[in-house]
ROSEKE-686541 format. One line per 2 residues: number of its first residue (from 0); their letters; for each residue x, y, z of C-alpha. Coordinates in steps of 0.02 Angstrom, whole numbers, always signed. Layout:
BEGIN
NUM) A) X,Y,Z; ...
***
This chain:
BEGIN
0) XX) -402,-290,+648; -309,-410,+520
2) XX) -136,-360,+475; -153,-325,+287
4) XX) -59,-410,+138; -8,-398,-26
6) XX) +53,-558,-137; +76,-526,-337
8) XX) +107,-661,-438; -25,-765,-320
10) XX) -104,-880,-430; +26,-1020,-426
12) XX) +183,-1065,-346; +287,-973,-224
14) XX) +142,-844,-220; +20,-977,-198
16) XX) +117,-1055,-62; +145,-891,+20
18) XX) -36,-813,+17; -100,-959,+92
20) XX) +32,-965,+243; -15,-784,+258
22) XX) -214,-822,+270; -165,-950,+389
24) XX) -62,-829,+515; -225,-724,+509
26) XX) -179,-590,+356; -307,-531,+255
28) XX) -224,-557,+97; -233,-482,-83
30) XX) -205,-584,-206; -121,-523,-376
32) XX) -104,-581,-565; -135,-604,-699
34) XX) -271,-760,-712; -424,-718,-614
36) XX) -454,-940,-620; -287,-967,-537
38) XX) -324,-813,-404; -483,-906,-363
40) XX) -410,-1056,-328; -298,-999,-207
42) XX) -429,-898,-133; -550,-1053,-94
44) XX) -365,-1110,+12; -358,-952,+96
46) XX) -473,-891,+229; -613,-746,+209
48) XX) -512,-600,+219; -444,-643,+45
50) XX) -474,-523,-101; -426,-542,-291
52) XX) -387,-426,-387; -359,-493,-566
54) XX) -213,-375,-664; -62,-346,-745
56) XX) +59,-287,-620; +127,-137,-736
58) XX) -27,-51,-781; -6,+108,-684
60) XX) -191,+127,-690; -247,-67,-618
62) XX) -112,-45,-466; -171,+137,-427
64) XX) -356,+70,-425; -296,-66,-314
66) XX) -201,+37,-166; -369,+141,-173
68) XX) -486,+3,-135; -350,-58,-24
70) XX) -350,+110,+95; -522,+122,+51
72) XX) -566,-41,+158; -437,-77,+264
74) XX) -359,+93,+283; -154,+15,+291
76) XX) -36,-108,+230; +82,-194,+335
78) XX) +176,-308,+177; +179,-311,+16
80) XX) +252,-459,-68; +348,-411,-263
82) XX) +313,-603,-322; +258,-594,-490
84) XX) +391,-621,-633; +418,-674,-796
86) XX) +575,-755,-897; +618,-798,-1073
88) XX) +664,-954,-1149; +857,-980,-1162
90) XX) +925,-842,-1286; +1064,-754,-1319
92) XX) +1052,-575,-1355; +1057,-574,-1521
94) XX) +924,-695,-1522; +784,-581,-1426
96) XX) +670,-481,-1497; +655,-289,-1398
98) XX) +454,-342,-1389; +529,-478,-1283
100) XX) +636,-387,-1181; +510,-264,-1140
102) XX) +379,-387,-1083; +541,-449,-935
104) XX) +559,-259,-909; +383,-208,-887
106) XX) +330,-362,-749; +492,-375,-660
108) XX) +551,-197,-654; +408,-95,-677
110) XX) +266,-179,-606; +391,-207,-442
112) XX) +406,-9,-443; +219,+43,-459
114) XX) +179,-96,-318; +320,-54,-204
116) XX) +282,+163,-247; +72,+157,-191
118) XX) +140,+42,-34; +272,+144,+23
120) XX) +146,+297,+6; +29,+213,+95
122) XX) +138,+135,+236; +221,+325,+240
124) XX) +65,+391,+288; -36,+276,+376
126) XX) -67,+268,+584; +34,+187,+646
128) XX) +165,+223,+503; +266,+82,+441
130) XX) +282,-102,+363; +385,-208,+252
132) XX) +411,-258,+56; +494,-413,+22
134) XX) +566,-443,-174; +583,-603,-240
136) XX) +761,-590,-320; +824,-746,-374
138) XX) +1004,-811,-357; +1001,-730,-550
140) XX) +1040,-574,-461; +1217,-638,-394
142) XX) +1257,-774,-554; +1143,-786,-718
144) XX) +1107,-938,-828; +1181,-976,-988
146) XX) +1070,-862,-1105; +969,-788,-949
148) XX) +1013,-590,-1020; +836,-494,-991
150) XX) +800,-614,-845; +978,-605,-762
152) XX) +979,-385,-793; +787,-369,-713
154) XX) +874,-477,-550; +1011,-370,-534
156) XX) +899,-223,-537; +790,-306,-403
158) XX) +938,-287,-305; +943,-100,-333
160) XX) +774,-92,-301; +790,-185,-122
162) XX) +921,-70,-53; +876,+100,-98
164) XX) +710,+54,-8; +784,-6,+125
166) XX) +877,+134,+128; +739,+258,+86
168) XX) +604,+196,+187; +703,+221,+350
170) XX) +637,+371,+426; +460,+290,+387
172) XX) +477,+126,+481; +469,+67,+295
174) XX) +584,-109,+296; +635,-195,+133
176) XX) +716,-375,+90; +757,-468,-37
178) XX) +759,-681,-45; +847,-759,-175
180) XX) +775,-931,-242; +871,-1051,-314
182) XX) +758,-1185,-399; +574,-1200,-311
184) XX) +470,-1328,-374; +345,-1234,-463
186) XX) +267,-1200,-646; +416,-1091,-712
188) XX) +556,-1227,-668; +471,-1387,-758
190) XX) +615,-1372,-868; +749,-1372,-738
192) XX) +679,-1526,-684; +702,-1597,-862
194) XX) +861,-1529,-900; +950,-1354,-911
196) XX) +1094,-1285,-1007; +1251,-1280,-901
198) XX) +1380,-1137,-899; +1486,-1270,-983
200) XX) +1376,-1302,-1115; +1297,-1469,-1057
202) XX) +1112,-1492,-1020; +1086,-1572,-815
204) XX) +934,-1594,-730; +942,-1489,-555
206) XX) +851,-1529,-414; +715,-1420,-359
208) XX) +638,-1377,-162; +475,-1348,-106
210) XX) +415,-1180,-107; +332,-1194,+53
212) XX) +482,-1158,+131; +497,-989,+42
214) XX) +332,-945,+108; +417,-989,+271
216) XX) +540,-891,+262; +414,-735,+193
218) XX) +339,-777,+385; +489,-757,+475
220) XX) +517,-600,+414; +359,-522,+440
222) XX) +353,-594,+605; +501,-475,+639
224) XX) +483,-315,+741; +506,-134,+618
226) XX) +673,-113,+698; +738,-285,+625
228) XX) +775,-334,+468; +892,-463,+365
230) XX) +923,-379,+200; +956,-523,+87
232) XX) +926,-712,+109; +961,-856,-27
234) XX) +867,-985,-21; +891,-1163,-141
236) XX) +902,-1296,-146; +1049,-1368,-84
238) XX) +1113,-1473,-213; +1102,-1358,-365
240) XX) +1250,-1303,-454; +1217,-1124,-415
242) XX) +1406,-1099,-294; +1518,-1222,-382
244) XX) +1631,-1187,-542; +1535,-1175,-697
***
Protein backbone atom coordinates (compact mmCIF):
# COMPACT_ATOMS: atom_id res chain seq x y z
CA UNK A 1 0.00 0.00 0.00
CA UNK A 2 0.91 3.80 -0.69
CA UNK A 3 2.51 5.59 2.13
CA UNK A 4 -0.09 8.30 2.93
CA UNK A 5 0.31 12.19 2.87
CA UNK A 6 -0.87 15.23 3.97
CA UNK A 7 0.12 18.80 2.22
CA UNK A 8 -2.02 22.05 3.43
CA UNK A 9 -1.58 25.00 1.74
CA UNK A 10 -1.34 22.74 -1.67
CA UNK A 11 -2.76 24.78 -4.22
CA UNK A 12 0.31 26.86 -5.12
CA UNK A 13 3.86 27.19 -4.30
CA UNK A 14 5.96 25.32 -1.91
CA UNK A 15 2.84 23.09 -1.36
CA UNK A 16 2.39 22.72 -4.95
CA UNK A 17 5.96 21.87 -5.46
CA UNK A 18 5.91 19.49 -2.61
CA UNK A 19 2.63 17.44 -3.30
CA UNK A 20 3.72 16.78 -6.58
CA UNK A 21 7.35 15.43 -5.55
CA UNK A 22 5.36 13.42 -3.11
CA UNK A 23 2.90 11.86 -5.94
CA UNK A 24 5.97 11.27 -7.78
CA UNK A 25 7.88 9.12 -4.91
CA UNK A 26 4.58 7.07 -4.96
CA UNK A 27 2.46 8.96 -1.91
CA UNK A 28 -0.99 9.13 -2.11
CA UNK A 29 -1.33 12.63 -1.30
CA UNK A 30 -4.07 14.95 0.23
CA UNK A 31 -4.18 17.98 -0.90
CA UNK A 32 -5.33 21.04 1.40
CA UNK A 33 -6.70 24.74 1.03
CA UNK A 34 -8.44 26.88 0.58
CA UNK A 35 -9.29 27.15 -3.47
CA UNK A 36 -10.76 23.94 -4.67
CA UNK A 37 -9.43 25.48 -8.66
CA UNK A 38 -5.88 25.69 -7.45
CA UNK A 39 -6.21 22.03 -5.57
CA UNK A 40 -7.31 20.74 -8.95
CA UNK A 41 -4.63 21.91 -10.70
CA UNK A 42 -2.13 20.39 -8.81
CA UNK A 43 -4.04 17.33 -8.72
CA UNK A 44 -4.09 16.86 -12.69
CA UNK A 45 0.23 17.07 -11.83
CA UNK A 46 -0.03 14.53 -9.31
CA UNK A 47 -0.74 10.91 -9.85
CA UNK A 48 -4.18 8.98 -8.95
CA UNK A 49 -3.80 8.54 -5.43
CA UNK A 50 -4.38 12.31 -5.03
CA UNK A 51 -7.42 13.56 -3.08
CA UNK A 52 -8.65 17.25 -2.45
CA UNK A 53 -10.12 18.27 0.10
CA UNK A 54 -11.14 21.97 -0.32
CA UNK A 55 -11.08 23.91 3.46
CA UNK A 56 -10.01 26.28 5.76
CA UNK A 57 -7.37 24.77 7.79
CA UNK A 58 -8.89 26.11 11.28
CA UNK A 59 -12.32 24.93 11.10
CA UNK A 60 -12.26 22.29 13.78
CA UNK A 61 -15.16 20.70 12.05
CA UNK A 62 -13.59 20.52 8.09
CA UNK A 63 -10.12 18.96 9.60
CA UNK A 64 -12.04 16.45 11.89
CA UNK A 65 -14.16 15.37 8.74
CA UNK A 66 -10.94 15.08 6.91
CA UNK A 67 -8.79 12.64 9.36
CA UNK A 68 -12.14 10.57 9.25
CA UNK A 69 -12.29 10.03 5.59
CA UNK A 70 -8.59 9.79 5.85
CA UNK A 71 -8.66 6.53 8.38
CA UNK A 72 -11.73 5.75 6.77
CA UNK A 73 -9.85 4.84 3.37
CA UNK A 74 -6.51 4.45 3.96
CA UNK A 75 -6.57 3.48 7.60
CA UNK A 76 -2.87 5.64 8.55
CA UNK A 77 -0.82 8.57 7.93
CA UNK A 78 2.75 8.46 7.58
CA UNK A 79 3.32 12.72 7.06
CA UNK A 80 1.61 15.44 7.38
CA UNK A 81 2.95 18.55 5.90
CA UNK A 82 1.79 22.21 8.18
CA UNK A 83 2.21 24.35 4.73
CA UNK A 84 -0.52 26.61 4.62
CA UNK A 85 0.04 30.27 5.95
CA UNK A 86 -0.91 33.59 5.71
CA UNK A 87 0.90 37.19 6.32
CA UNK A 88 -0.06 40.79 6.43
CA UNK A 89 1.05 43.61 4.53
CA UNK A 90 3.91 45.62 6.22
CA UNK A 91 2.40 47.19 9.53
CA UNK A 92 3.33 48.21 12.58
CA UNK A 93 1.29 47.34 15.51
CA UNK A 94 -0.48 50.13 15.92
CA UNK A 95 -1.43 49.95 12.45
CA UNK A 96 -3.34 46.34 12.61
CA UNK A 97 -6.59 45.80 13.16
CA UNK A 98 -7.30 42.59 15.97
CA UNK A 99 -9.67 41.18 12.86
CA UNK A 100 -6.29 41.08 11.20
CA UNK A 101 -4.37 39.58 13.67
CA UNK A 102 -6.75 36.94 14.24
CA UNK A 103 -7.01 35.84 10.64
CA UNK A 104 -2.52 35.20 11.08
CA UNK A 105 -3.54 33.49 14.37
CA UNK A 106 -6.25 31.26 13.23
CA UNK A 107 -4.23 29.73 9.81
CA UNK A 108 -0.79 29.69 11.19
CA UNK A 109 -1.34 28.73 14.77
CA UNK A 110 -4.51 27.13 14.94
CA UNK A 111 -5.09 25.44 11.83
CA UNK A 112 -1.24 23.97 12.41
CA UNK A 113 -2.66 22.59 15.84
CA UNK A 114 -5.97 20.92 14.70
CA UNK A 115 -3.85 19.31 11.64
CA UNK A 116 -0.89 18.28 13.64
CA UNK A 117 -3.71 17.03 16.93
CA UNK A 118 -6.08 14.40 14.39
CA UNK A 119 -2.40 13.25 12.90
CA UNK A 120 -0.70 12.62 15.94
CA UNK A 121 -3.98 10.70 17.12
CA UNK A 122 -4.01 8.89 14.26
CA UNK A 123 -0.23 8.06 13.85
CA UNK A 124 -0.53 7.23 17.91
CA UNK A 125 -2.81 4.64 17.19
CA UNK A 126 -2.36 3.23 13.98
CA UNK A 127 -0.45 -0.40 13.06
CA UNK A 128 2.37 0.02 12.71
CA UNK A 129 2.40 3.20 15.05
CA UNK A 130 4.34 6.13 13.94
CA UNK A 131 5.23 8.96 11.24
CA UNK A 132 6.36 12.45 10.85
CA UNK A 133 4.99 16.28 10.72
CA UNK A 134 7.08 18.71 9.15
CA UNK A 135 6.20 22.79 9.85
CA UNK A 136 7.03 25.23 7.52
CA UNK A 137 8.63 27.93 9.86
CA UNK A 138 10.21 30.53 8.09
CA UNK A 139 13.56 32.23 8.95
CA UNK A 140 10.71 34.80 10.66
CA UNK A 141 10.99 32.45 13.49
CA UNK A 142 14.82 33.30 14.24
CA UNK A 143 14.74 37.31 12.76
CA UNK A 144 11.38 39.17 11.65
CA UNK A 145 10.89 41.85 8.96
CA UNK A 146 10.52 45.40 9.49
CA UNK A 147 6.66 45.53 10.41
CA UNK A 148 6.32 41.57 10.19
CA UNK A 149 4.54 41.59 14.10
CA UNK A 150 1.51 38.92 13.69
CA UNK A 151 3.59 37.13 11.00
CA UNK A 152 7.02 37.15 12.95
CA UNK A 153 4.88 36.00 16.67
CA UNK A 154 2.85 32.96 14.63
CA UNK A 155 6.79 31.81 13.48
CA UNK A 156 8.08 31.86 16.70
CA UNK A 157 5.21 29.88 17.92
CA UNK A 158 5.80 27.39 15.07
CA UNK A 159 8.87 26.84 16.80
CA UNK A 160 7.11 25.93 20.01
CA UNK A 161 4.94 23.94 18.22
CA UNK A 162 7.90 21.82 16.48
CA UNK A 163 9.64 20.89 19.67
CA UNK A 164 7.08 19.96 22.08
CA UNK A 165 6.04 17.46 19.32
CA UNK A 166 9.08 16.31 18.86
CA UNK A 167 9.32 15.98 22.19
CA UNK A 168 5.83 14.58 22.83
CA UNK A 169 5.50 12.26 20.09
CA UNK A 170 8.54 10.20 21.25
CA UNK A 171 7.18 7.26 22.86
CA UNK A 172 4.85 7.04 19.64
CA UNK A 173 7.48 6.88 16.91
CA UNK A 174 5.79 10.34 16.24
CA UNK A 175 8.91 12.62 14.59
CA UNK A 176 8.55 16.39 14.07
CA UNK A 177 10.73 19.15 12.07
CA UNK A 178 10.69 22.29 11.24
CA UNK A 179 12.39 24.07 7.75
CA UNK A 180 12.86 27.53 7.70
CA UNK A 181 12.49 29.35 4.21
CA UNK A 182 14.09 32.25 3.42
CA UNK A 183 12.60 33.74 0.13
CA UNK A 184 11.02 30.87 -2.32
CA UNK A 185 9.87 32.03 -5.46
CA UNK A 186 6.31 31.74 -5.07
CA UNK A 187 2.87 33.86 -4.99
CA UNK A 188 3.41 35.36 -1.39
CA UNK A 189 7.03 36.83 -2.21
CA UNK A 190 6.12 38.84 -5.62
CA UNK A 191 6.86 41.72 -3.54
CA UNK A 192 10.25 40.68 -2.34
CA UNK A 193 11.09 40.38 -5.78
CA UNK A 194 10.05 44.07 -6.34
CA UNK A 195 11.37 45.49 -3.37
CA UNK A 196 11.11 45.08 0.52
CA UNK A 197 11.58 47.33 3.45
CA UNK A 198 14.97 46.85 5.04
CA UNK A 199 15.71 46.79 8.82
CA UNK A 200 17.41 50.08 7.97
CA UNK A 201 14.61 51.58 6.50
CA UNK A 202 15.46 51.25 2.75
CA UNK A 203 13.40 49.27 0.26
CA UNK A 204 15.93 46.28 -1.79
CA UNK A 205 14.86 43.78 -4.02
CA UNK A 206 16.05 40.15 -2.54
CA UNK A 207 16.60 37.37 -4.51
CA UNK A 208 14.34 34.51 -4.30
CA UNK A 209 15.05 30.29 -4.86
CA UNK A 210 13.06 27.79 -6.30
CA UNK A 211 10.82 26.03 -4.17
CA UNK A 212 11.48 22.81 -5.65
CA UNK A 213 14.23 22.49 -3.57
CA UNK A 214 12.07 22.79 -0.43
CA UNK A 215 10.05 20.00 -1.64
CA UNK A 216 13.44 18.34 -1.79
CA UNK A 217 14.31 18.77 1.22
CA UNK A 218 10.45 17.67 2.56
CA UNK A 219 11.83 14.19 0.64
CA UNK A 220 14.84 13.81 2.42
CA UNK A 221 13.27 13.85 5.45
CA UNK A 222 10.64 11.51 4.97
CA UNK A 223 12.95 9.29 3.36
CA UNK A 224 14.51 9.04 6.89
CA UNK A 225 14.06 5.99 9.12
CA UNK A 226 11.54 6.84 12.64
CA UNK A 227 14.69 6.74 14.65
CA UNK A 228 16.23 9.79 12.68
CA UNK A 229 15.43 13.07 12.61
CA UNK A 230 17.06 16.72 11.96
CA UNK A 231 14.99 19.07 14.05
CA UNK A 232 15.41 22.31 12.26
CA UNK A 233 16.76 23.14 8.74
CA UNK A 234 16.95 26.77 7.03
CA UNK A 235 16.70 26.87 3.85
CA UNK A 236 17.19 30.40 1.42
CA UNK A 237 18.39 31.59 -0.66
CA UNK A 238 21.80 32.33 -0.36
CA UNK A 239 22.17 35.79 -1.13
CA UNK A 240 19.38 37.35 0.98
CA UNK A 241 20.09 39.62 3.70
CA UNK A 242 18.57 37.34 6.23
CA UNK A 243 22.44 36.72 8.46
CA UNK A 244 24.11 40.04 7.84
CA UNK A 245 23.68 43.35 10.01
CA UNK A 246 20.50 45.03 9.47
Amino acid sequence: MNKVAIVTGAGTGVGKATAVKLSDAGFSVILIGRRKDKLEETKRVCNDQALVFPMNVSNEVDVKKCFEMIEKNFSRIDLLFNNAGTFLSSKTIDEINFSEWKEVIEVNINGMFLFSKHAFSLMKNQSPMGGRIINNGSVSSITPRPGSIAYTATKHAVTGMTKSLALDGRPFKIVCSQIDIGNADTPMTEGIKKGIIQADGSIKKEPTFDPEHIADAVLHLVGLPLDTNILNMTIMASNMPFIGRG
